[in-house]
N, C-alpha and C positions, 0 to 999 in steps of 0.2 A: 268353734275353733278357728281361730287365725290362721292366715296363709303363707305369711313373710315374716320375720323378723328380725330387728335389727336388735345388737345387744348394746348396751355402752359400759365398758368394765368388765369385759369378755373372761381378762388372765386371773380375774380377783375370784372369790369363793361364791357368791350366787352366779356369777358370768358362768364359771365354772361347770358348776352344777345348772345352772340354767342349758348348758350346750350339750350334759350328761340327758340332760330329758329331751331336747332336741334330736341328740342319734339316735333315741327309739320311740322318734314322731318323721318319719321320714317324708310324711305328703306337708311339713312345714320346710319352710325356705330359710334359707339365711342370707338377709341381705349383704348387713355390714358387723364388723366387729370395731370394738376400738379397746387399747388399752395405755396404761402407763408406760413404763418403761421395758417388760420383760420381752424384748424381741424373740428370744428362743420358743417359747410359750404361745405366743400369738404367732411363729411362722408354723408352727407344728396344729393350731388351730386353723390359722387358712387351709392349711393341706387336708386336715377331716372335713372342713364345709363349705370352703370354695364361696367364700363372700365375693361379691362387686367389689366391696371397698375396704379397705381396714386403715385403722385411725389410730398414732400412735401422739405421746405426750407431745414429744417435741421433733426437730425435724434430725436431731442426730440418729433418734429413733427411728425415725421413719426411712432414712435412708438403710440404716444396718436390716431393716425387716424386709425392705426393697430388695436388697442384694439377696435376701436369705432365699428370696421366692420370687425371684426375678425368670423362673420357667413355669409362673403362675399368672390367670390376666387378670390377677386380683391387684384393684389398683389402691396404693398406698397414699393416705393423706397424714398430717399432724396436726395438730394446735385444739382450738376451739372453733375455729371454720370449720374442722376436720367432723371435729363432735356432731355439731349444727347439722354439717351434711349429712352424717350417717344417720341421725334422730328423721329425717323427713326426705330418707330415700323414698322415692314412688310408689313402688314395690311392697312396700314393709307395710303391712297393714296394725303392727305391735311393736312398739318400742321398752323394751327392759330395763328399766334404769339401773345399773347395778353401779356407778362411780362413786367412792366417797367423797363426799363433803359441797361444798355452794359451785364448783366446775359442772354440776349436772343438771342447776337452776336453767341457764339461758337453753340448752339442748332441749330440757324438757315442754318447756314453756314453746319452741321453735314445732314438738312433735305434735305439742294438743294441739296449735292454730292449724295444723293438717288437718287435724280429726283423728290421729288416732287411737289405738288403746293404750296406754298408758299400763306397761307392769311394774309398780312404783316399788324399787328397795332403796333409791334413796332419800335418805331423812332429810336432806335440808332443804328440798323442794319445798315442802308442806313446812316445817318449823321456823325457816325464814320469810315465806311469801305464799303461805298458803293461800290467804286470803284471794289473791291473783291470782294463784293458781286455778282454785275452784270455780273462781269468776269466768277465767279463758276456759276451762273447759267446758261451762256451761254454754260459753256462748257458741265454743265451735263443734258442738257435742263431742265433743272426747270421752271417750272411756278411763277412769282410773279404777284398775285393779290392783288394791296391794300385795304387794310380796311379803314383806314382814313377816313373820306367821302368827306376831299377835294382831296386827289390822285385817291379814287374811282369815285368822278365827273371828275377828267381830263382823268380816264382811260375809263369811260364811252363816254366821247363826243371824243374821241380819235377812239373809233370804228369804223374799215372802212377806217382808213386813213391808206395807204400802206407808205407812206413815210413823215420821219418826217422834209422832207425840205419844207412839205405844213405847218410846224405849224410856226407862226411869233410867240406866245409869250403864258407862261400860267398866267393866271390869276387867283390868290390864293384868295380866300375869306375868309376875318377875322372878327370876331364878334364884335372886340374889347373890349372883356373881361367885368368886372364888374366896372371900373376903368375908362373905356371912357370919353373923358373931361375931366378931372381933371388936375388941375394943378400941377408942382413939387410939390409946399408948400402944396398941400390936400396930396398927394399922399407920402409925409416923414410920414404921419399921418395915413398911412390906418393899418392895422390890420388883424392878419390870417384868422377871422372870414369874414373880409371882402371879401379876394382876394378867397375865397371858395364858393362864392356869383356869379355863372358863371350864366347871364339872362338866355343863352338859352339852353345847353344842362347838363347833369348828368352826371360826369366822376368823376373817380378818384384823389386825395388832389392834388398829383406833379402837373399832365396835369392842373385842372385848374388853379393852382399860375402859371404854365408857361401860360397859356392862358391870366392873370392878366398882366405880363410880357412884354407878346408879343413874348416871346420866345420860345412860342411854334409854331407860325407862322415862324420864323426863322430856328427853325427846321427842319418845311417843304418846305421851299426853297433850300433847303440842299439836302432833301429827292429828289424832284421833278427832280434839277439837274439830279441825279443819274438812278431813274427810269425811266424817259424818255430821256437821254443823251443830255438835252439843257446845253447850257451855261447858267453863272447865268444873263447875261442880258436880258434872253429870262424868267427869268420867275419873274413874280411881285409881288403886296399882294394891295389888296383893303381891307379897309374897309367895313363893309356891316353890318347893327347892327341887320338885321334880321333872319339871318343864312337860308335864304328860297333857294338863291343862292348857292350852295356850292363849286362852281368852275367852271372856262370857259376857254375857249382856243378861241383863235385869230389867225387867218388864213392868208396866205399871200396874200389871194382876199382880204381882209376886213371882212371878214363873222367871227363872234364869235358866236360858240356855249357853252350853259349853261348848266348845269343838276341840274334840282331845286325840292325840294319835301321838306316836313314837316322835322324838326332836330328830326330826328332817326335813330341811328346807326344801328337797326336790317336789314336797307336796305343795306347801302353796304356790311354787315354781311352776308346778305344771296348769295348776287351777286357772293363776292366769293367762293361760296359750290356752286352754278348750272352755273358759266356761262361758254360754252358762252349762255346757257337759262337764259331765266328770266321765272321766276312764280309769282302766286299768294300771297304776304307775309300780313304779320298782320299790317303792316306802314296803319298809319290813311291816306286817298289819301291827296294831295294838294288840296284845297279848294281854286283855284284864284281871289276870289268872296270876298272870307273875311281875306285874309292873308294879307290884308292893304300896301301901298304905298312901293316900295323897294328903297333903298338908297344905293350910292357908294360915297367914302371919300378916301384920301389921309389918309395913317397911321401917326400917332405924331411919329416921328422918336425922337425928342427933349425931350420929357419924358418918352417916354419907349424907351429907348434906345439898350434893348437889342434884338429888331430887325435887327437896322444897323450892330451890334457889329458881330450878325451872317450872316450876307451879309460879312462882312469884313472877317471873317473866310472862307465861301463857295469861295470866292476870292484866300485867300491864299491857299485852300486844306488842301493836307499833315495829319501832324497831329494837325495840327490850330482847324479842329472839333472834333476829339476827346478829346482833350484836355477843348474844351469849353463846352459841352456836360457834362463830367466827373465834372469837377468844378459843374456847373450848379445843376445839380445833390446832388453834396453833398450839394450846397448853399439852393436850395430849402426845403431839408432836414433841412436845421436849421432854415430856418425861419418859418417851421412846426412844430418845436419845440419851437417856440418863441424863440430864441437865437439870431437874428440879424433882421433886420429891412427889409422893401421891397425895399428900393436903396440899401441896402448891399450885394442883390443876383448881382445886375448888377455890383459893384464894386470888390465885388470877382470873380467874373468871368470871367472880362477883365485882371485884375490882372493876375490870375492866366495865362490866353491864353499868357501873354509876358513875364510869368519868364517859362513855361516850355519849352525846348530845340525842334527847329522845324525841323523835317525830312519832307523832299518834296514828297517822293515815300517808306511811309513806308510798312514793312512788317505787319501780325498779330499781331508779337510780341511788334513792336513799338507803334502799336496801343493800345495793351492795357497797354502798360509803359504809352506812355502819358497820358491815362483815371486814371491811377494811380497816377502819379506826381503832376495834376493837382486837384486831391482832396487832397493830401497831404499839397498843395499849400492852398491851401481852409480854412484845419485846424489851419495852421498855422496863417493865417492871421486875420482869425475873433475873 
């Protein structure tokens, strides 16, 4: 079990619930929190855990949060120095990544040359630079623990396996969003209100339109490659509309192991803060009795296209994902904003992955040109 830690994304939905299993782990610390914009939110969290530091977007932020708790000595930073700092406070022996999108690339990258553990929820660490990622944490032994709770079901049933030439293939399990069945002509017709409509779990606006998508499961084919060094023919995506299964892994005997329990993120939440223990957590148990019939399906690759489209980048590498990532990114942003339609994220986003310029073995720096270029491309087009 860890002793300190820092969150990054504190006001967001695993921040959240990440600080919900923190108030009943009380011999864990809190070093630092950091969040977006919500000052109210983040002054009412300094006041439950009393951080060192808290880190807000900007510094209009950070002053109004300054005032809120200025009878607190919790000291206020902003920006991405603010990040960087909270990611490799001294203290913090685990760092959370809970921020959406490529802002939680240089923090994280800043926490593993510490050495520490790594609770990874967010995806474009791994999808844009994994490569470098795995590399730094190798070399500074850092720990990466996913949060996810389909990377924490395949890190889970992965336990025990000394070598990864026993695993044939991982098996991603996907909800299929709010959107399942539907045909293209329903689906020109669906609506923001809709694609925020996720059956089974409570996340944040981007994650579930990516979930709506499919491109969120694309994502984590991306991901998985990276954290467990398969190719991308070793790892799949099922459909599964109950979320009871959360991921398996397929064995070169034939044997497939599953890790299944009720859709609550507070479980792989905590797994990363004590393992390799496990304890006692507040997750309701799995009831096998009444959690009704489980189902496996073949994904629509033909209407939600923007699973393939990220198979076809995890193919190419390079900066093929960051570039699709970065687009996706700004796309999903507009259709949050009602500004383009739900086939508009997939068509900006292919677009964009073949106008910007491909490097095979980029550096940091190309990586984040191409996360740049490719919303540039985005604005331009919609």
């Amino acid at each position: 079990m860890v002793s300190c830690v820092s969150i990054l994304g504190s006001t967001g939905s695993i921040g959240r619930q990440s600080l919900d299993i923190l108030s009943r782990l009380p011999e864990i610390r809190v070093a630092a929190l950091t969040a977006g914009s919500n000052v109210s939110r983040m002054a009412r969290q300094c006041r439950d855990f009393r951080p060192e530091l808290a880190v807000m977007a900007t510094e209009q932020a950070a002053m109004a949060l300054k005032a809120e708790i200025s009878d607190l000595p919790t000291r206020v930073s902003w920006g991405e120095e603010g990040l960087i700092e909270a990611a490799t406070m001294p203290q913090a022996d685990c760092v959370i990544t809970a921020v959406v999108g490529m802002v939680g690339l240089k923090p994280t990258l800043a926490a593993i040359r510490q050495g520490k553990r790594i609770g990874l929820a967010n995806k474009e660490t791994l999808v844009c630079a994994g490569e470098l990622v795995m590399a730094e944490a190798e070399r500074w032994g850092a720990e990466i623990v996913p949060v996810d709770s389909e990377h924490s079901a395949i890190f889970q049933c992965l336990m025990g396996c000394g070598n990864k030439r026993e695993v044939k293939r991982l098996i991603l399990t996907c909800s299929g969003g709010p959107f399942f069945g539907m045909t293209r002509e329903q689906l020109t017709q669906v609506t923001k209100a809709d694609a925020l409509k996720h059956p089974n779990w409570k996340m944040g606006a981007k994650i579930t339109v990516d979930c709506a998508t499919l491109m969120n499961k694309g994502l984590e084919v991306i991901e998985a490659m990276r954290l467990y060094g398969l190719p991308l023919e070793q790892v799949d995506v099922v459909i599964h509309r109950q979320s009871i299964v959360h991921s398996m892994v397929e064995f070169v005997d034939g044997a497939v192991m599953a890790q299944m329990g009720t859709p609550d993120m507070r479980l792989p939440i905590q797994l990363a803060l004590t393992y390799p223990d496990r304890i006692a957590s507040p997750v309701e148990p799995l009831d096998l009795l009444s959690c009704g019939s489980l189902s496996f399906s073949a994904p629509d690759l033909e209407n939600f296209p923007c699973l393939a489209l990220a198979r076809e980048c995890a193919k190419l590498g390079g900066t093929a994902c960051p570039a699709m990532n970065g687009a996706n990114e700004e796309a999903v942003a507009l259709f949050l904003a009602e500004k383009i339609g739900f086939y508009d994220i997939y068509r900006l986003v292919s677009q964009a992955v073949e106008r910007v310029p491909f490097v095979g073995s980029p550096t940091l720096e190309e990586i984040l040109m191409a996360d740049r270029q490719a919303r540039e491309v985005v604005e331009q087009l919609r």
